[in-house]
C-alpha positions as CSV (number, residue, x, y, z in Angstrom):
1,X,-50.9,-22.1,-39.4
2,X,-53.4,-24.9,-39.2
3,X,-57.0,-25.0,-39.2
4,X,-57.2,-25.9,-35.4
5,X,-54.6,-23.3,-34.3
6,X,-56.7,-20.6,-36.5
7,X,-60.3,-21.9,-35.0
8,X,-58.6,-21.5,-31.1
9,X,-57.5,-17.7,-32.5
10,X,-61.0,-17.0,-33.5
11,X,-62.8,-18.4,-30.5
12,X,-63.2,-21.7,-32.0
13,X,-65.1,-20.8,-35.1
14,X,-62.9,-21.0,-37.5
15,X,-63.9,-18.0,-39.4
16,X,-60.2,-16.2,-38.7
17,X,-59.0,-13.6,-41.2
18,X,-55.3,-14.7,-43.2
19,X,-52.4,-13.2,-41.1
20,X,-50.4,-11.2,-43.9
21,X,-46.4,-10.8,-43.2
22,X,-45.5,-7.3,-43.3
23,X,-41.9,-6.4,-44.7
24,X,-40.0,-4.7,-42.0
25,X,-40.3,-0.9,-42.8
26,X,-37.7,1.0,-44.2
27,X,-36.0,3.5,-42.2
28,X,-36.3,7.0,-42.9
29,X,-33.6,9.5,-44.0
30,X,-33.4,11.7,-40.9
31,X,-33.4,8.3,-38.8
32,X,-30.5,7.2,-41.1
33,X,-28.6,10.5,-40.6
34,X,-29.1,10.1,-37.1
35,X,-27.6,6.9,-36.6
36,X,-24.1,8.2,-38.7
37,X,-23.9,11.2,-36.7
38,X,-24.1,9.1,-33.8
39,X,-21.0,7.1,-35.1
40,X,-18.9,9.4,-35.9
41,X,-19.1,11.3,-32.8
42,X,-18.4,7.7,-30.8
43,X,-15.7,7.3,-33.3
44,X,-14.1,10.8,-33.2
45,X,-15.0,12.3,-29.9
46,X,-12.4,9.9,-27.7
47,X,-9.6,10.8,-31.0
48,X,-10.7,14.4,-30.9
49,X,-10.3,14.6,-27.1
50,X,-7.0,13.3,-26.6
51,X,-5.0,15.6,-29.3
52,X,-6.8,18.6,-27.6
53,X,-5.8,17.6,-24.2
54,X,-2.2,17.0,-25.5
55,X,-2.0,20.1,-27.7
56,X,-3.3,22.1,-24.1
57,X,-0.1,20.1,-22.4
58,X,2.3,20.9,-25.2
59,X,1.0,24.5,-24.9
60,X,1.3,25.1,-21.6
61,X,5.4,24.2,-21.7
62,X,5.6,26.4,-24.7
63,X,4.7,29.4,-23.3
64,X,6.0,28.8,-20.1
65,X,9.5,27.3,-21.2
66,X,10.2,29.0,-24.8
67,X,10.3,32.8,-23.2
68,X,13.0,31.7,-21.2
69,X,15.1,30.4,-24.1
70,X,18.0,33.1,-25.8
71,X,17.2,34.0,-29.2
72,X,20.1,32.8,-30.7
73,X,19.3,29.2,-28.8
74,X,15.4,29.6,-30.0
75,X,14.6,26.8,-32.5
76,X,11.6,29.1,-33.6
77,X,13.6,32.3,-34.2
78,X,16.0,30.2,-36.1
79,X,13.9,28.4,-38.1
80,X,11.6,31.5,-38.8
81,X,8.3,29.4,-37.8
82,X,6.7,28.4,-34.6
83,X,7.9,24.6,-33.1
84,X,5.4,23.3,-31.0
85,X,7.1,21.0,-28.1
86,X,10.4,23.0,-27.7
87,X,9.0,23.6,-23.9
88,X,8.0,20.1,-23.5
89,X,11.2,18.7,-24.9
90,X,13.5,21.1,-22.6
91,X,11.7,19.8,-19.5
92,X,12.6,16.2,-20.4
93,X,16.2,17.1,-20.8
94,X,16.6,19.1,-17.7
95,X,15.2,16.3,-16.0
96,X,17.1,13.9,-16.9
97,X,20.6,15.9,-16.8
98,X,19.2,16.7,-12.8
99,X,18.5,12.8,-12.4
100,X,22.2,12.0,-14.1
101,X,23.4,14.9,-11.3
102,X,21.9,13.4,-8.5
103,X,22.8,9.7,-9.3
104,X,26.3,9.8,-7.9
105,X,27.4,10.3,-4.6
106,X,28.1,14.1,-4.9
107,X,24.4,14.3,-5.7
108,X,23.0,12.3,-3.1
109,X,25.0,14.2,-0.5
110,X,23.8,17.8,-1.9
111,X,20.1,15.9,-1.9
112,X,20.4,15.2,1.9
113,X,21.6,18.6,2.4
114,X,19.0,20.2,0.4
115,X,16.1,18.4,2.5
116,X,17.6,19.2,6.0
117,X,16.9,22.7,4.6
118,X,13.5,22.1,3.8
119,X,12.9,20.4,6.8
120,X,13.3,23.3,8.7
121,X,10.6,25.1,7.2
122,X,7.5,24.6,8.9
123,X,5.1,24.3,6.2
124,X,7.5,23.6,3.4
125,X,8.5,20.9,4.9
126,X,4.9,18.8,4.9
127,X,4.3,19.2,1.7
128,X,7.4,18.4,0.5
129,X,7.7,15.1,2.5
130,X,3.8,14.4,1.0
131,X,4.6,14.6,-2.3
132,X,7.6,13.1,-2.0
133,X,6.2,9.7,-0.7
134,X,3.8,9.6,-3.1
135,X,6.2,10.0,-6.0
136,X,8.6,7.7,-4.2
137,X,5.5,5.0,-3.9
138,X,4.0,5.6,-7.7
139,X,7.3,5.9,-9.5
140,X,9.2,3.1,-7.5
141,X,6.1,0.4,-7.5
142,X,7.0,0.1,-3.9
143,X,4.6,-2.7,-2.2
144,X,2.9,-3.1,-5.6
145,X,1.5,0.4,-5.2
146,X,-1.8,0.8,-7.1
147,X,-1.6,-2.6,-8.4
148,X,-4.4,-4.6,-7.4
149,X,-8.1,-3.7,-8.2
150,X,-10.3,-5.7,-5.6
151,X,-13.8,-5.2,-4.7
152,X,-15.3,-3.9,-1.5
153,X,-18.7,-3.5,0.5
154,X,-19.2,0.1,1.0
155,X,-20.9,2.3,2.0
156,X,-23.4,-1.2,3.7
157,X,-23.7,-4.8,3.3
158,X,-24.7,-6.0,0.4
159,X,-23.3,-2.5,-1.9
160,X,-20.2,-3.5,-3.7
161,X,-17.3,-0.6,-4.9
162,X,-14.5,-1.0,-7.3
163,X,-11.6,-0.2,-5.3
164,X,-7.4,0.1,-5.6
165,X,-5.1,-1.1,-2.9
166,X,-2.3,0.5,-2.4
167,X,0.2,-1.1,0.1
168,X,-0.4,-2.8,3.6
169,X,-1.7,-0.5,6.3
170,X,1.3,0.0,9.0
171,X,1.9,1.7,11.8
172,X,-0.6,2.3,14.6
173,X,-3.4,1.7,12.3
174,X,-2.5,-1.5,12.0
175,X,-1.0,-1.7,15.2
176,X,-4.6,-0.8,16.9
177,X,-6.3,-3.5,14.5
178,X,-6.5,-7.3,15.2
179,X,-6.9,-8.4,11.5
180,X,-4.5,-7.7,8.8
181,X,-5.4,-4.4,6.9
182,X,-4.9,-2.9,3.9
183,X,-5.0,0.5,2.4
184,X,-7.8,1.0,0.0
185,X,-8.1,4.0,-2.5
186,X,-12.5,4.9,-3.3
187,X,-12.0,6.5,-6.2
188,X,-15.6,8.3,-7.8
189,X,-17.5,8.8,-10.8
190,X,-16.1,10.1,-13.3
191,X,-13.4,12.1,-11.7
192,X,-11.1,8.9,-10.3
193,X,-8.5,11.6,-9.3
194,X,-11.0,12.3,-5.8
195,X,-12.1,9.8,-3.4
196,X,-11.8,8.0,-0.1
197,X,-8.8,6.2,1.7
198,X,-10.3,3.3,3.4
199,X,-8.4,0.8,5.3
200,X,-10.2,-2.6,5.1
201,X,-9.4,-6.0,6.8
202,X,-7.5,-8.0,4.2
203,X,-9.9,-10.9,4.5
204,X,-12.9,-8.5,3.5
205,X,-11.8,-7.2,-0.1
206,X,-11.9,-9.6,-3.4
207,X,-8.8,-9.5,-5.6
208,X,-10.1,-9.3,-9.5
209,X,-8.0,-10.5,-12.6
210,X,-8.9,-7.1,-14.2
211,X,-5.7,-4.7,-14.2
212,X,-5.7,-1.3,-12.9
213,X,-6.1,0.2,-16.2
214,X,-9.2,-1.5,-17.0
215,X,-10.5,-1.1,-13.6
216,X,-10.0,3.5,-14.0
217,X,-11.6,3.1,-17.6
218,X,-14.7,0.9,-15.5
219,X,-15.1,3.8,-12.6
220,X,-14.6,6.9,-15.0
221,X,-17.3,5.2,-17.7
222,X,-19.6,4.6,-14.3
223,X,-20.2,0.7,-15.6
224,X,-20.4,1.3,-19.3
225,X,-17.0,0.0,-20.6
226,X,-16.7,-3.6,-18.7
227,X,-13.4,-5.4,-19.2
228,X,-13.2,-8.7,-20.5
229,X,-13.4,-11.8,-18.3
230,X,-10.2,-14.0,-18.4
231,X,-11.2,-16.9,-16.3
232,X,-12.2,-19.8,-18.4
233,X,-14.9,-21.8,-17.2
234,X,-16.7,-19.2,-15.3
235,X,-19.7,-16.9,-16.5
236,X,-18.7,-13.9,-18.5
237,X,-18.1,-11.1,-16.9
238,X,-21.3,-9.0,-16.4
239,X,-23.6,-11.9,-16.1
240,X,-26.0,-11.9,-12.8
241,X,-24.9,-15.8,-12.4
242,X,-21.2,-14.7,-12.1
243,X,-21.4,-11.9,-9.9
244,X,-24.1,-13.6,-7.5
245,X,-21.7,-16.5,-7.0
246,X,-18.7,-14.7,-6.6
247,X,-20.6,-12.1,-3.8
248,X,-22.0,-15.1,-2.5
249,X,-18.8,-17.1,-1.6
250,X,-16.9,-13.8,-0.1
251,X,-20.0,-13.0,2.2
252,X,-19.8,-16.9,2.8
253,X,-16.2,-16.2,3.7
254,X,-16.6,-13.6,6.1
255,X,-19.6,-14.7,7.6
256,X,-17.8,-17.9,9.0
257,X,-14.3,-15.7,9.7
258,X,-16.2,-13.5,11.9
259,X,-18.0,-16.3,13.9
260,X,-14.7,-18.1,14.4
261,X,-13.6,-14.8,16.3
């Protein structure tokens, strides 16, 4: 420091003490200890997690599959030792021999026999036709079903969402509508299994690069885990710069659709 900097520090004069550099301080055990428990329960906890919720599935086919088995067919009694994922491994087969059954035209023709039956059946028959639209839609990747990770403004102006669309909006929605819709799953935080369906003009929602994958792991973390941004010459993603201009140029866009109708 020189002598006019230190006379300005003292009030101009001059008589300022030596500023001494103190070594950083060292930190203490229990801080130490503290910061290792901390990793290893960010390191473990997700690992930990994941076999217990597998070992809870592969449970629950065990005990609900295995009973049914003969003993003389029972890997376990023949082996003389519990086999965990007999139940689970059983299921897979009988579903595939029932798929392999149904494939051909015998199968198709007892399938469309089977669901007049069930249509008949008052409440039978709406759930059955639910859950089998939704399965048709999920496993099929009809319309790009839960595909496309876009953001929306809800529940005001200016209060963005992460949300999933999940095929065109048809019938008298769409019919009642003058702009082109589009289905629109809210899912909330953490639980993305609940939330709202929302059907938003297609002109209103911003597609994002980030897949649907990334975009779940985003909602259940609520913000913590961000994916990566992909576009190159662009801010990184997280950055107020990049988000402003990006909010700013889709209000910019519906701002001047909606004065042109």
């Amino acid at each position: 420091m020189s002598e006019d900097d230190a006379k300005r520090d003292d009030g101009g004069t001059g008589d300022a003490p030596p500023r001494l550099i103190q070594p950083p301080r060292r930190r203490g055990l229990i801080a130490r200890l503290r910061t290792y428990f901390f990793t290893g329960v960010l390191v473990t906890a997700p690992i930990g997690i994941t076999i217990w919720l597998l070992w809870l599935v592969v449970d629950l086919f065990d005990r609900a599959v295995v009973p049914l088995i003969p003993d003389a067919y029972n890997p376990s009694d023949i082996l003389g030792t519990n086999v965990p994922g007999v139940g689970i491994v059983i299921v897979l087969i009988l579903v595939t021999l029932v798929g392999a059954l149904f494939a051909n035209v015998a199968g198709r023709f007892l399938m469309r026999f089977g669901e007049r039956l069930v249509s008949r059946v008052p409440v039978v028959r709406t759930i059955y036709g639910v859950l089998k639209q939704i399965f048709d839609a999920v496993l099929a990747q009809s319309a790009n079903a839960f595909r496309e990770v876009v953001l929306i403004e809800y529940p005001r102006r200016g209060i963005w969402v992460i949300g999933f669309v999940t095929s065109p909006t048809k019938g008298e929605v769409q019919r009642v509508m003058q702009d082109e819709m589009v289905n629109v799953f809210l899912p909330t935080t953490p639980n993305p299994t609940s939330g709202f369906l929302l059907f938003v003009p297609r002109k209103d929602v911003i597609p994002l690069d980030m897949t649907v994958e990334e975009g779940v792991k985003l909602v259940i973390s609520g913000g913590i885990v961000s994916p990566p941004e992909r576009r190159a010459g662009e801010a990184p993603a997280g950055s107020e710069t990049g988000t402003a201009s990006a909010v700013g140029e889709a209000e910019d866009e519906r701002d001047a659709g909606r004065g042109g109708s």
